[in-house]
Backbone as JSON Lines, residues from 0, in Angstrom:
{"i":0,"aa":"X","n":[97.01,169.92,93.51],"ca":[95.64,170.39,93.4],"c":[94.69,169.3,93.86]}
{"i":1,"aa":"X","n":[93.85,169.65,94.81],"ca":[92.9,168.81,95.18],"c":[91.55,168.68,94.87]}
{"i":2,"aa":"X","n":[90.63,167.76,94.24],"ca":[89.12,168.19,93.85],"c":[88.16,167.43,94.44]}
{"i":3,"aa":"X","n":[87.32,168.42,94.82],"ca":[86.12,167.68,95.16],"c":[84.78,167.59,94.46]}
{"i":4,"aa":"X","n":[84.31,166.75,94.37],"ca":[83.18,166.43,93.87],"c":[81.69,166.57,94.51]}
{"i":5,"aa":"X","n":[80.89,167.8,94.06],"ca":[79.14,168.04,95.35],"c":[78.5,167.18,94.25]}
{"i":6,"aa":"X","n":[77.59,165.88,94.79],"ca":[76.56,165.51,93.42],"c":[75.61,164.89,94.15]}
{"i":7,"aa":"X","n":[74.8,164.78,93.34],"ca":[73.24,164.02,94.19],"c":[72.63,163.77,92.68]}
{"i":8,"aa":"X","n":[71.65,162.72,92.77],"ca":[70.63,162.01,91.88],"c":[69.47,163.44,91.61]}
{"i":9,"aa":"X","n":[69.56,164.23,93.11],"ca":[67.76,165.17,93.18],"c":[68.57,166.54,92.93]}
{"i":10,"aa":"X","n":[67.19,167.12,92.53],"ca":[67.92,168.84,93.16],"c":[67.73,168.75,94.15]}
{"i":11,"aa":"X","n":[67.58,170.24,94.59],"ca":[67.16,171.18,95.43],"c":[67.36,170.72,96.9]}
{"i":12,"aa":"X","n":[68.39,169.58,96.92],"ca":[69.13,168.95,98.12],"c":[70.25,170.15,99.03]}
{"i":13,"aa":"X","n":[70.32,171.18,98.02],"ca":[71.62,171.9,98.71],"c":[72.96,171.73,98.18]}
{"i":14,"aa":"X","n":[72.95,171.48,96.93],"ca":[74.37,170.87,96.35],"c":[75.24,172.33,95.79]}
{"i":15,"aa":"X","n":[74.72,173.29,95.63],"ca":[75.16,174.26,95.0],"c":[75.72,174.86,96.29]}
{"i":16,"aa":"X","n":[74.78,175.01,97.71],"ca":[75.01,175.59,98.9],"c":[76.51,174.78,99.81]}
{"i":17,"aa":"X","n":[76.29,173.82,99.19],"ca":[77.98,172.71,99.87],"c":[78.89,173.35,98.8]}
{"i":18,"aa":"X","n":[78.75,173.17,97.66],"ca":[80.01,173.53,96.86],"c":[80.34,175.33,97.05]}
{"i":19,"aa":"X","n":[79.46,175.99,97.19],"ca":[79.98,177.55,97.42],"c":[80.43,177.71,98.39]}
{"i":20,"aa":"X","n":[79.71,176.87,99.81],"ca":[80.55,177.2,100.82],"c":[82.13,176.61,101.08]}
{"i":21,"aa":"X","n":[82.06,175.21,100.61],"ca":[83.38,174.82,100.46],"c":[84.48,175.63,99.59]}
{"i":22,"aa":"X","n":[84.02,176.06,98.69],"ca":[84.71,176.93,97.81],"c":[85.29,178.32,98.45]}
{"i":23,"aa":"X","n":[84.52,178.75,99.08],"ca":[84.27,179.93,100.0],"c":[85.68,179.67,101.29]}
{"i":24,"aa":"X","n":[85.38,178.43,101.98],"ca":[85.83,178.2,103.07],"c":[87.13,178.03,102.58]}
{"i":25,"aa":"X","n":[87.93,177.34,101.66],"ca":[89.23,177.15,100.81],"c":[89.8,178.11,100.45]}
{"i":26,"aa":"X","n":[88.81,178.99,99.94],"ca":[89.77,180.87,99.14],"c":[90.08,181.61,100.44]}
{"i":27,"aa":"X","n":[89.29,181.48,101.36],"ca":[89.23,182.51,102.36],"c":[90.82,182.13,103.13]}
{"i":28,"aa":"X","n":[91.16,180.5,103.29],"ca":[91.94,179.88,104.05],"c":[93.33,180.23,103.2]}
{"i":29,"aa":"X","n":[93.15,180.94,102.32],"ca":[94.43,181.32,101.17],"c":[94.38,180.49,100.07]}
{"i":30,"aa":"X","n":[93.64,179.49,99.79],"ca":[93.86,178.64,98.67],"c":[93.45,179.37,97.11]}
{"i":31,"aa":"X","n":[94.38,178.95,96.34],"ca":[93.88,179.63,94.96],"c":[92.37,178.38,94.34]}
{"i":32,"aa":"X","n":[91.69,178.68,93.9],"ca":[90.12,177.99,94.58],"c":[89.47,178.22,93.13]}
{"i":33,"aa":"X","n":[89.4,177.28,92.68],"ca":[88.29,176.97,91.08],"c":[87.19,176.66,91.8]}
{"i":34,"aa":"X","n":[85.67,177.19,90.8],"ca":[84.85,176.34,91.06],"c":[84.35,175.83,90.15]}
{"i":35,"aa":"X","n":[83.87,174.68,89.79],"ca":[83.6,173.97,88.54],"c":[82.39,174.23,88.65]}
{"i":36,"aa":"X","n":[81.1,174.86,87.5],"ca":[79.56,174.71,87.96],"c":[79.25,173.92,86.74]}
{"i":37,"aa":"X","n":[78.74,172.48,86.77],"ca":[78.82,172.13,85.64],"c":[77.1,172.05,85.74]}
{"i":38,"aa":"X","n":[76.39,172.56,86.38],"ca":[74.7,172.34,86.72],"c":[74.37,174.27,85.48]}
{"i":39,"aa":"X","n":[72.98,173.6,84.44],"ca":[73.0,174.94,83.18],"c":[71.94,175.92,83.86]}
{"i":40,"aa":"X","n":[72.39,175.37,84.88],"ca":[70.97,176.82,85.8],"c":[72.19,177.81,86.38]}
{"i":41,"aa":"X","n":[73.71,177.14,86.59],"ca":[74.64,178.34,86.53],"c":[74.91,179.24,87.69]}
{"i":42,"aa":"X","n":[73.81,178.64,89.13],"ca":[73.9,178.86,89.92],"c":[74.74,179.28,90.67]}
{"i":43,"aa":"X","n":[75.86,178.49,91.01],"ca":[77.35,178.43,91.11],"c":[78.24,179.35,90.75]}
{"i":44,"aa":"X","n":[78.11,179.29,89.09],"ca":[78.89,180.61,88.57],"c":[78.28,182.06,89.16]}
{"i":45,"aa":"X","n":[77.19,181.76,89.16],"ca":[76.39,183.13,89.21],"c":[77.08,183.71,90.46]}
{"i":46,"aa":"X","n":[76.94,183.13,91.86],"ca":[77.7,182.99,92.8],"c":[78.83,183.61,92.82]}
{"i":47,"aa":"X","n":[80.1,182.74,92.01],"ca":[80.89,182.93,92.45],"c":[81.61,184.37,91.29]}
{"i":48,"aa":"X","n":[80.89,184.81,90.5],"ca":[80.87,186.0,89.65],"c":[80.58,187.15,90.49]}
{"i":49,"aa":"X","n":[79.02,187.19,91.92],"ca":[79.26,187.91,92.78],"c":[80.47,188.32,93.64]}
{"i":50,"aa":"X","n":[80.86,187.41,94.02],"ca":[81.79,187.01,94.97],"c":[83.26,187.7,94.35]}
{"i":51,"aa":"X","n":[83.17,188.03,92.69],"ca":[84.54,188.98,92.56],"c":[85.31,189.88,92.94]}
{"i":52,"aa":"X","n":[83.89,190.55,93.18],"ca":[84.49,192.14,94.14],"c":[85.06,191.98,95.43]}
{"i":53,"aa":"X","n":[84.7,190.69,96.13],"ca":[84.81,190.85,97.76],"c":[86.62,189.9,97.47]}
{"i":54,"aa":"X","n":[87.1,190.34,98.42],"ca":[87.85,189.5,99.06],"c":[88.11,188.08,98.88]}
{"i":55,"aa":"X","n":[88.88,187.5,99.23],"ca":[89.13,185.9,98.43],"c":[88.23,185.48,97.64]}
{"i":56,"aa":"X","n":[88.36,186.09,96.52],"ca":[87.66,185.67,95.11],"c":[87.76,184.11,94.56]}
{"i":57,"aa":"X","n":[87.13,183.75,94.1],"ca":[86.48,182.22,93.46],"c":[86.67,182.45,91.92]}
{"i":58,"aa":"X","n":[87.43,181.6,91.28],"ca":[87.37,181.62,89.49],"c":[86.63,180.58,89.47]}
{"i":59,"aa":"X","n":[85.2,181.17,88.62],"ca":[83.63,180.35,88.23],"c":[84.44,179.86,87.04]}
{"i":60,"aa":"X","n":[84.46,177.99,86.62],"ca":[84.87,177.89,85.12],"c":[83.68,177.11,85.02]}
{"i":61,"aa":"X","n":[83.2,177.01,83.68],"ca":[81.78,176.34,82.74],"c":[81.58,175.11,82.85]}
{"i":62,"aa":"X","n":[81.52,174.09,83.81],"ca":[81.41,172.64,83.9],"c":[80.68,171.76,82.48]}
{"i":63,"aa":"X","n":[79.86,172.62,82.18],"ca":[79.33,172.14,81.27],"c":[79.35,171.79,79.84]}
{"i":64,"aa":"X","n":[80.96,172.81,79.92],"ca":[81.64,172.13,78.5],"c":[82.78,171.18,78.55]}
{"i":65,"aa":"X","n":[82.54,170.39,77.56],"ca":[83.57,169.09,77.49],"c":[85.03,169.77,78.11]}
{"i":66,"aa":"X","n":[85.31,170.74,77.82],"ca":[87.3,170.88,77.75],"c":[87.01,172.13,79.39]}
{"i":67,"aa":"X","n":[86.1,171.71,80.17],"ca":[86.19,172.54,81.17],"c":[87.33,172.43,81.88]}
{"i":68,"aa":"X","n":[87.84,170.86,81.78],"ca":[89.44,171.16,82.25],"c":[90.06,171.91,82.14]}
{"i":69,"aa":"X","n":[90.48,172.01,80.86],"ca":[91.66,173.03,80.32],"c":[91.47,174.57,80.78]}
{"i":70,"aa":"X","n":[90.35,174.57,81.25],"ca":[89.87,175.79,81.63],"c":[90.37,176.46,83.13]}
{"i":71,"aa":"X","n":[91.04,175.25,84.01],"ca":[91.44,174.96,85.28],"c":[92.88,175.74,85.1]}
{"i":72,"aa":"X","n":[93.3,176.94,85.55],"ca":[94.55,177.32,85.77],"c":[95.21,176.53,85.99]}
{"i":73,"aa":"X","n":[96.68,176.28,85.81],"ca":[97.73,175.35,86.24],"c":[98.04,175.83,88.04]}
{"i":74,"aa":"X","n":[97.66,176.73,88.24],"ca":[98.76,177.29,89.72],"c":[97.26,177.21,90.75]}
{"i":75,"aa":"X","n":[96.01,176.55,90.13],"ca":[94.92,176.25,90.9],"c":[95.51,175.18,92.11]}
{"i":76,"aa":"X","n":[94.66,175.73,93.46],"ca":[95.44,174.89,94.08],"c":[94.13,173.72,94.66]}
{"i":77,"aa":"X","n":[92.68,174.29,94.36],"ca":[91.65,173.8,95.17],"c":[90.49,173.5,93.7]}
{"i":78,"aa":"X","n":[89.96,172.95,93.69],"ca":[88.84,172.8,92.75],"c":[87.51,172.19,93.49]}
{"i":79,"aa":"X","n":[86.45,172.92,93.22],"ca":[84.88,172.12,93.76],"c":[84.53,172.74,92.86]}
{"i":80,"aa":"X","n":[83.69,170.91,92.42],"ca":[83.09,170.7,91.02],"c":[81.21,170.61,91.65]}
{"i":81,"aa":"X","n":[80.58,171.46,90.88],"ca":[79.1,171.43,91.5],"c":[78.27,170.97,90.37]}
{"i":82,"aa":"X","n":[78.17,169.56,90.74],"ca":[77.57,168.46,89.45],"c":[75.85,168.75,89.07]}
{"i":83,"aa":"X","n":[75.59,168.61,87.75],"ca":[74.66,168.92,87.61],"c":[73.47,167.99,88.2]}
{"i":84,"aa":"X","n":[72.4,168.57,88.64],"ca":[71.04,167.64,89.35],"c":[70.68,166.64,88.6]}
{"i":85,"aa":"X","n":[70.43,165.54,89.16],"ca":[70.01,164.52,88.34],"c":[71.3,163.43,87.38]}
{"i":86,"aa":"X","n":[72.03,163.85,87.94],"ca":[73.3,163.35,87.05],"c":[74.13,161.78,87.9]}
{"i":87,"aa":"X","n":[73.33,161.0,86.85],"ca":[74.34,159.86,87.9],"c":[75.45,159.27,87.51]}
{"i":88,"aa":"X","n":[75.99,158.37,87.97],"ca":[77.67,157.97,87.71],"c":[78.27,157.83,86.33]}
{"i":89,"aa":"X","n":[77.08,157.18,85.37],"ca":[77.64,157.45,84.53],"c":[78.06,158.41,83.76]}
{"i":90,"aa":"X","n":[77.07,159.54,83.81],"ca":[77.04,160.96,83.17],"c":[78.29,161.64,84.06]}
{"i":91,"aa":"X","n":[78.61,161.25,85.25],"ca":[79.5,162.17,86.3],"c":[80.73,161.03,86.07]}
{"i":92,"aa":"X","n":[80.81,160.34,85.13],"ca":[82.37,159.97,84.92],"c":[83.73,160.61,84.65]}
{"i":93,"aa":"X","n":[83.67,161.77,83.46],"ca":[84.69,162.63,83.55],"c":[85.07,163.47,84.81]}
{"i":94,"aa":"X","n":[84.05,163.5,85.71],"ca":[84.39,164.24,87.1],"c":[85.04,163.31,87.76]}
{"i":95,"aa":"X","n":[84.11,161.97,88.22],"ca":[85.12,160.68,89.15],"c":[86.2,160.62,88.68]}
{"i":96,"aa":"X","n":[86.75,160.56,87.38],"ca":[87.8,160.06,87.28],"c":[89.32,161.34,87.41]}
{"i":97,"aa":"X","n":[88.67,162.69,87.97],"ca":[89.38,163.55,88.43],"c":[89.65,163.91,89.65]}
{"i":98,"aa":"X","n":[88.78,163.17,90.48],"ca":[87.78,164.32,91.85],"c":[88.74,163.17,92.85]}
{"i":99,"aa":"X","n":[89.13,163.9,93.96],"ca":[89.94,163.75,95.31],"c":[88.65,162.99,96.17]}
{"i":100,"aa":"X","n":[87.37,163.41,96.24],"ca":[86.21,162.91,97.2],"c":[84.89,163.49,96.6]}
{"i":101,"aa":"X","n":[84.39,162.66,97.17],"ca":[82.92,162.94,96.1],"c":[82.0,163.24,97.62]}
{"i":102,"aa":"X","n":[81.48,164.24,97.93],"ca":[80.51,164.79,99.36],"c":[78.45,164.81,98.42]}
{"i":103,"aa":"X","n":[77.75,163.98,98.54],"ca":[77.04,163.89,98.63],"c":[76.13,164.41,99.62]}
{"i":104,"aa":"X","n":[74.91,165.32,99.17],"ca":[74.34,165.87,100.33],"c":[72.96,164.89,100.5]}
{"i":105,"aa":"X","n":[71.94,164.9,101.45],"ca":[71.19,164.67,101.9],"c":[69.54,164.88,102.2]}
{"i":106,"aa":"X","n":[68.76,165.1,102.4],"ca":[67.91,165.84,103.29],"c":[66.44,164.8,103.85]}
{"i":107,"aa":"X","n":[66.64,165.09,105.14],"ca":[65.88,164.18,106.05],"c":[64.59,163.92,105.44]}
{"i":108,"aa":"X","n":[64.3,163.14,104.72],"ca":[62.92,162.97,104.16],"c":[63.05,161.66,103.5]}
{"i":109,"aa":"X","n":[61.68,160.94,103.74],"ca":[62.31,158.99,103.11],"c":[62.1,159.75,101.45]}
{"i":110,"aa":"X","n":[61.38,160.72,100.6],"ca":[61.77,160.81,99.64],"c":[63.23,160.99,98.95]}
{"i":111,"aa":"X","n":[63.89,161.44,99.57],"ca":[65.02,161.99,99.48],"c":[66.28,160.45,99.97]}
{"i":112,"aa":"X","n":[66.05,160.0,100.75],"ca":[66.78,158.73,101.29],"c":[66.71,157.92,99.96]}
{"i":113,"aa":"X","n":[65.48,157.88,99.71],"ca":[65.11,156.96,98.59],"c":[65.78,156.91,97.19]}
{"i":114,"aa":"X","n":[65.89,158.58,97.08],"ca":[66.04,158.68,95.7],"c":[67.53,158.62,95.66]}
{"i":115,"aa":"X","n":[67.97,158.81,97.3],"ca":[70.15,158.77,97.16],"c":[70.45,157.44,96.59]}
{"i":116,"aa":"X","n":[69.76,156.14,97.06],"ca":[70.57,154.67,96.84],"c":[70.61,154.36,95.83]}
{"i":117,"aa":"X","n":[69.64,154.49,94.46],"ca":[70.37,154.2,93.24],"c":[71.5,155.23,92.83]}
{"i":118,"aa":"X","n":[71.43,156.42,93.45],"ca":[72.48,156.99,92.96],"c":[73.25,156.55,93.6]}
{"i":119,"aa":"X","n":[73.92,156.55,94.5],"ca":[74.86,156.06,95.17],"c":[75.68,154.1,94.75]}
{"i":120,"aa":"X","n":[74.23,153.68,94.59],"ca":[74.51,152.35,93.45],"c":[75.41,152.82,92.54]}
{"i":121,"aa":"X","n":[74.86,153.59,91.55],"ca":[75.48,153.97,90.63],"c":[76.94,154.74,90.6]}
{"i":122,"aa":"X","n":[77.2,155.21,91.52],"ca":[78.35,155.68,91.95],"c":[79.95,154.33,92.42]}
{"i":123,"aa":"X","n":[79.07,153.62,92.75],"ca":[79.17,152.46,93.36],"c":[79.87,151.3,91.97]}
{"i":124,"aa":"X","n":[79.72,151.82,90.61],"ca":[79.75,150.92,89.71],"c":[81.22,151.51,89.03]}
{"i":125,"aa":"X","n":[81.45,152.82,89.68],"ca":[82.87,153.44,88.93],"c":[84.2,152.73,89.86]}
{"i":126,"aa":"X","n":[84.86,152.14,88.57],"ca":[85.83,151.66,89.15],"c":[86.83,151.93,90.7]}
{"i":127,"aa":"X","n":[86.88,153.52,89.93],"ca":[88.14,154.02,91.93],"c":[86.7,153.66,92.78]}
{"i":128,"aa":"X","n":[86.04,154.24,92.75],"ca":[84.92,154.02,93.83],"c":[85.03,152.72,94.4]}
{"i":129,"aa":"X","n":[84.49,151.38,93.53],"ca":[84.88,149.97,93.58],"c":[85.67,149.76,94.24]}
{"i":130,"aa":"X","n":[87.1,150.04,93.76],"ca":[88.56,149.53,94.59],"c":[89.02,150.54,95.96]}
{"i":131,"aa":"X","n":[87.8,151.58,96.18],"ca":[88.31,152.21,97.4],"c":[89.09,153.69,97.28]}
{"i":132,"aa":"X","n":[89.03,154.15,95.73],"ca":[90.43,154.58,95.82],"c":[89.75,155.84,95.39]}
{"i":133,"aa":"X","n":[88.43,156.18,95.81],"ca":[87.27,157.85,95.73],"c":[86.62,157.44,96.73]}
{"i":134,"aa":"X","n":[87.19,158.12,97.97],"ca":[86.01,158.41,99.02],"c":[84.92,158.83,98.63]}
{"i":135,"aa":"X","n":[83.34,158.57,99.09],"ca":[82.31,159.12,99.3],"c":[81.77,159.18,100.57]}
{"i":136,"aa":"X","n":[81.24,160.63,101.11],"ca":[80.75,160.91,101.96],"c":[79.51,161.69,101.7]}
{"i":137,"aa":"X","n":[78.4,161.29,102.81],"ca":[77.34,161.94,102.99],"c":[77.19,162.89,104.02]}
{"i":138,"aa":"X","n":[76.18,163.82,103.38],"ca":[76.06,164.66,104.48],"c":[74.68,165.49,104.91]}
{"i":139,"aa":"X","n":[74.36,165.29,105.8],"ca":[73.27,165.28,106.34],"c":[72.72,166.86,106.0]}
{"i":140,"aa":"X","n":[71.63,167.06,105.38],"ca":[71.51,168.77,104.87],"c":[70.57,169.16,105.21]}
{"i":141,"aa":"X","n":[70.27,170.73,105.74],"ca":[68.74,171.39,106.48],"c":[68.39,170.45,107.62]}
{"i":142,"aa":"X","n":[69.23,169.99,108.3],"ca":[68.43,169.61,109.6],"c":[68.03,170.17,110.46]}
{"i":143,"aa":"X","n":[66.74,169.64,111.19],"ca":[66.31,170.1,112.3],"c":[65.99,169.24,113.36]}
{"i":144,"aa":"X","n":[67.42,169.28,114.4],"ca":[67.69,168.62,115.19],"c":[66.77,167.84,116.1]}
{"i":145,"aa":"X","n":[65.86,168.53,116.23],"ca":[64.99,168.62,117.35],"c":[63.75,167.6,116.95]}
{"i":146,"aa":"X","n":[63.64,167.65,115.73],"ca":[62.24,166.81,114.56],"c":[62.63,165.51,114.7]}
{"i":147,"aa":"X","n":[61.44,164.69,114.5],"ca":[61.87,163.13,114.59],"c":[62.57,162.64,113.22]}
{"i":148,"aa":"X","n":[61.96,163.46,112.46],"ca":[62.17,163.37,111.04],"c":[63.73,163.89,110.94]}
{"i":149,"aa":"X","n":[64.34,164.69,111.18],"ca":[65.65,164.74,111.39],"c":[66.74,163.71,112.04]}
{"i":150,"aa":"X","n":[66.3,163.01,113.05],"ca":[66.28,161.88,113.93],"c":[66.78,160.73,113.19]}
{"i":151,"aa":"X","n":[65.57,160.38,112.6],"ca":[65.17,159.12,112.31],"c":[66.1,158.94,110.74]}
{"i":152,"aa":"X","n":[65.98,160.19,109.97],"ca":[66.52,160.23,108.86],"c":[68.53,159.86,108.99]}
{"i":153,"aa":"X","n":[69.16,160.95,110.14],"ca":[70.24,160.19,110.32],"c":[70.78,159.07,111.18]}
{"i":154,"aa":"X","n":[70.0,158.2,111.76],"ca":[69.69,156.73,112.26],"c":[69.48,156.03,111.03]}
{"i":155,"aa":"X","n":[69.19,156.71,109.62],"ca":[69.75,155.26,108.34],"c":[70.8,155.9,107.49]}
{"i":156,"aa":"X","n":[71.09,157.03,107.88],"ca":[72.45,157.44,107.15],"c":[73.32,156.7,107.55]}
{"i":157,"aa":"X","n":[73.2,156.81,109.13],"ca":[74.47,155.76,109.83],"c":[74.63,154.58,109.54]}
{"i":158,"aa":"X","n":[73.53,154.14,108.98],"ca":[73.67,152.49,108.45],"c":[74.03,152.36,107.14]}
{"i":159,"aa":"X","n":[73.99,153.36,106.55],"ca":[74.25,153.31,104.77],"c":[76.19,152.75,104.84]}
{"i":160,"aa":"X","n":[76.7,152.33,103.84],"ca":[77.61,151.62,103.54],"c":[79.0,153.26,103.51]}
{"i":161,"aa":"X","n":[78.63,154.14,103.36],"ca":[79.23,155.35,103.13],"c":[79.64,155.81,104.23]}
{"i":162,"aa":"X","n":[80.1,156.4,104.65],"ca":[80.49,157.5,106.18],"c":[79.56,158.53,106.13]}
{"i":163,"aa":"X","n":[78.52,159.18,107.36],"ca":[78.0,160.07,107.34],"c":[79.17,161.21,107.81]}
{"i":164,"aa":"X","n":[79.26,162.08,107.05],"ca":[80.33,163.15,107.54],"c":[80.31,164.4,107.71]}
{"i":165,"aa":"X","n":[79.5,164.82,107.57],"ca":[78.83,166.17,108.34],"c":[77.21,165.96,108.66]}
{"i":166,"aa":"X","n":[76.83,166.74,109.71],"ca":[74.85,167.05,109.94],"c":[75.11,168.78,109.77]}
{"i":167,"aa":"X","n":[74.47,169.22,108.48],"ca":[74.37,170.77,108.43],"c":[73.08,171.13,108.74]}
{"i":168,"aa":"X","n":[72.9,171.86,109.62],"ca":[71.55,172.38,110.13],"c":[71.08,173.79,109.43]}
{"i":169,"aa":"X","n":[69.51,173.15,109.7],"ca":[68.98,173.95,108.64],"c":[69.04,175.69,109.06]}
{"i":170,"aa":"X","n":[69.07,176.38,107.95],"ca":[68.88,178.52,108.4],"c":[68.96,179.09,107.29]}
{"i":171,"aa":"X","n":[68.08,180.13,107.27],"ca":[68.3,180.99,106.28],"c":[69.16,181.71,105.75]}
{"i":172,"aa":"X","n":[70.41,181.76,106.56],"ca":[71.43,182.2,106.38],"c":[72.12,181.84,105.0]}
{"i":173,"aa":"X","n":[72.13,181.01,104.7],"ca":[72.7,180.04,103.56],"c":[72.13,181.32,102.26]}
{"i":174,"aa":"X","n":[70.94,181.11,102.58],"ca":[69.81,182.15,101.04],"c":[70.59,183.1,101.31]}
{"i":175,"aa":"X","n":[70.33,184.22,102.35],"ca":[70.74,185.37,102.2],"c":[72.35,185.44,102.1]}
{"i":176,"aa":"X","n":[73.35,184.75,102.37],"ca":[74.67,184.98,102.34],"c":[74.43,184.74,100.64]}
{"i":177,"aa":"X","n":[74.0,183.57,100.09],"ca":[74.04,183.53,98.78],"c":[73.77,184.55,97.42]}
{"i":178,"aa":"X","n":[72.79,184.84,97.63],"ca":[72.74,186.4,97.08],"c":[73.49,187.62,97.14]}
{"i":179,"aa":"X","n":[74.8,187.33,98.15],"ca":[75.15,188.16,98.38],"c":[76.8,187.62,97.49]}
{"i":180,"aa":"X","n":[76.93,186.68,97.48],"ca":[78.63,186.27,96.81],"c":[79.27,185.75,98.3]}
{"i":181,"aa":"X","n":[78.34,185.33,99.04],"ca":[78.96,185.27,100.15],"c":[79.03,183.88,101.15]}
{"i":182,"aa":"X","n":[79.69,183.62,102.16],"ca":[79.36,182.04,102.83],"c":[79.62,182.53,104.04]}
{"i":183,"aa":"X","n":[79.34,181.3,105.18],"ca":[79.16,181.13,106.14],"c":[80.65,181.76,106.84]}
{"i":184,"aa":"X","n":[81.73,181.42,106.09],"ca":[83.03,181.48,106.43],"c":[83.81,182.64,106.66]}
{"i":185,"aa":"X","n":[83.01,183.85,105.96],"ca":[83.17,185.29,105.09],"c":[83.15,186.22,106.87]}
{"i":186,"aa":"X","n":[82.54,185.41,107.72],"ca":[82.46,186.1,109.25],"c":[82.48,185.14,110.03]}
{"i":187,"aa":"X","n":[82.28,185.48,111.49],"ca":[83.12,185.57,112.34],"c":[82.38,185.7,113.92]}
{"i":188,"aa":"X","n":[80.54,186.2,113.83],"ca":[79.99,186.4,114.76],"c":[79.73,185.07,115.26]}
{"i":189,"aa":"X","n":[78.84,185.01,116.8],"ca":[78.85,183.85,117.79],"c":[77.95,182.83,116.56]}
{"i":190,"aa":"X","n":[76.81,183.45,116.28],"ca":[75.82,182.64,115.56],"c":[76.21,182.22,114.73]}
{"i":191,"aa":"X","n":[76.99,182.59,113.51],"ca":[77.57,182.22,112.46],"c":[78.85,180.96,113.32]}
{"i":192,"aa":"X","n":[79.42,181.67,113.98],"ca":[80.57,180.14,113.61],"c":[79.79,179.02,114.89]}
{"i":193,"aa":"X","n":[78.66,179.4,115.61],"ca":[77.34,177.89,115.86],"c":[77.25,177.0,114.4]}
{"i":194,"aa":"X","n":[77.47,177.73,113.36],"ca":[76.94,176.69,111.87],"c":[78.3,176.52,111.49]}
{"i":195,"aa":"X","n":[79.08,177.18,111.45],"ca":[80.79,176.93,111.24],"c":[81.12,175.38,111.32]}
{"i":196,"aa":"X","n":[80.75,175.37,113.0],"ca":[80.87,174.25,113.44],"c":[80.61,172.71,113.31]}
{"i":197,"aa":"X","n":[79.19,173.18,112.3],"ca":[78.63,171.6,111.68],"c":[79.44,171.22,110.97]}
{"i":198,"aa":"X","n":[80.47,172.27,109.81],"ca":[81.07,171.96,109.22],"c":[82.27,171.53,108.8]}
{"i":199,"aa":"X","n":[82.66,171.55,110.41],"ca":[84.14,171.16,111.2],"c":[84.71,169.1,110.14]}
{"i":200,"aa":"X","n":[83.59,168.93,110.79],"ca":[83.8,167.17,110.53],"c":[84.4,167.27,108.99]}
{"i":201,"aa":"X","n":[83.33,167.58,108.25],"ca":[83.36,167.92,106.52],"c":[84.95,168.02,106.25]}
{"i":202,"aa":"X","n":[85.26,169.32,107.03],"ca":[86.38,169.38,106.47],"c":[87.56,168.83,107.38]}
{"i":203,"aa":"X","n":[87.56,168.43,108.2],"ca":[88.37,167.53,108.33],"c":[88.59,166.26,107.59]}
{"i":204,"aa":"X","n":[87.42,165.3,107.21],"ca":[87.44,164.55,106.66],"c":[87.62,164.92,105.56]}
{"i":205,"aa":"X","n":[87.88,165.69,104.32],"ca":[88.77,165.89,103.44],"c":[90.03,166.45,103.32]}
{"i":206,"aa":"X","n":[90.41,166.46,104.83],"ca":[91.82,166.76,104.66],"c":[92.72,165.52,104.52]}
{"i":207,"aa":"X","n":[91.63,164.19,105.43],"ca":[92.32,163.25,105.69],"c":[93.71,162.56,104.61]}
């Protein structure tokens, strides 16, 4: 069983939108696929409770209670844990000390740059992290390629101490698939797998 870890210091970065689609992209690929929502806005679950009726279904378990482990089927083969906002290393210790890679999202704005490096400090203070032994990756979220501000924002990702490992560009698609129990992965048209594609790197780099 493999786990990944979505977390950020801010909201409204897109952390719920990485963990559903990853979740999404794993069940669809045949994997038996937990999703941990440990954020009490429930987002996640809410999600992946839509998502029952359709086709490669997602088991939503309660992140937010202590024994959410036990809650993890044994024959689970995939887990993405969707950490609550605002939650830094220390509060996200029972997750590090489970989680395969920790994917941090982003979004092009020096507010947002700003508010990643103490978290990422703080991430920085958990032991596997320390000795190497919990990848973290960033990932570039709602971009718009074309903006300087998009630009300029991943010209200091690249310098941050972390691997930048995906640029997800920005669309509405994300909202409306979400409401629906649904992800990027769920189809198959030209436009849709154009955004597929951002997300190529991502998952390669957690296969590594």
């Amino acid at each position: 069983m493999k786990t990944v870890l979505v977390a950020s210091s801010k909201g409204g970065v897109g952390k719920t939108t990485l963990s559903t689609n990853l979740a999404a992209h794993f069940a669809v690929a045949g994997r038996r696929t937990v999703l941990v929502d440990a954020d009490r806005q429930g987002s996640a679950r809410h999600w992946a409770e839509k998502r029952a009726a359709h086709a490669h279904a997602v088991l939503p378990v309660d992140g937010t209670r202590r024994d959410w482990d036990r809650r993890v089927p044994g024959d689970a083969q995939q887990v993405v844990i969707d950490a609550a906002a605002g939650a830094h290393g220390a509060e996200l210790a029972h997750f590090l000390d489970v989680a395969d890679a920790v994917v941090v999202p982003v979004l092009p704005s020096v507010i947002d740059l700003e508010a990643t490096v103490p978290f990422l400090n703080t991430l920085a203070r958990h032991a596997r992290v320390k000795k190497g032994r919990l990848p973290v990756g960033l990932v570039g979220n709602r971009l718009r390629p074309w903006t300087s501000a998009s630009q300029q924002s991943i010209a200091t990702l690249e310098q941050w101490p972390y691997p930048l490992v995906a640029q997800l560009r920005d669309t509405q698609a994300y909202v409306l698939l979400a409401g629906l129990g649904r992800s990027l992965f769920d189809y198959h048209s030209a436009q849709v797998r154009e955004h597929q594609d951002d997300w190529a790197p991502l998952l390669k780099w957690l296969r590594r």
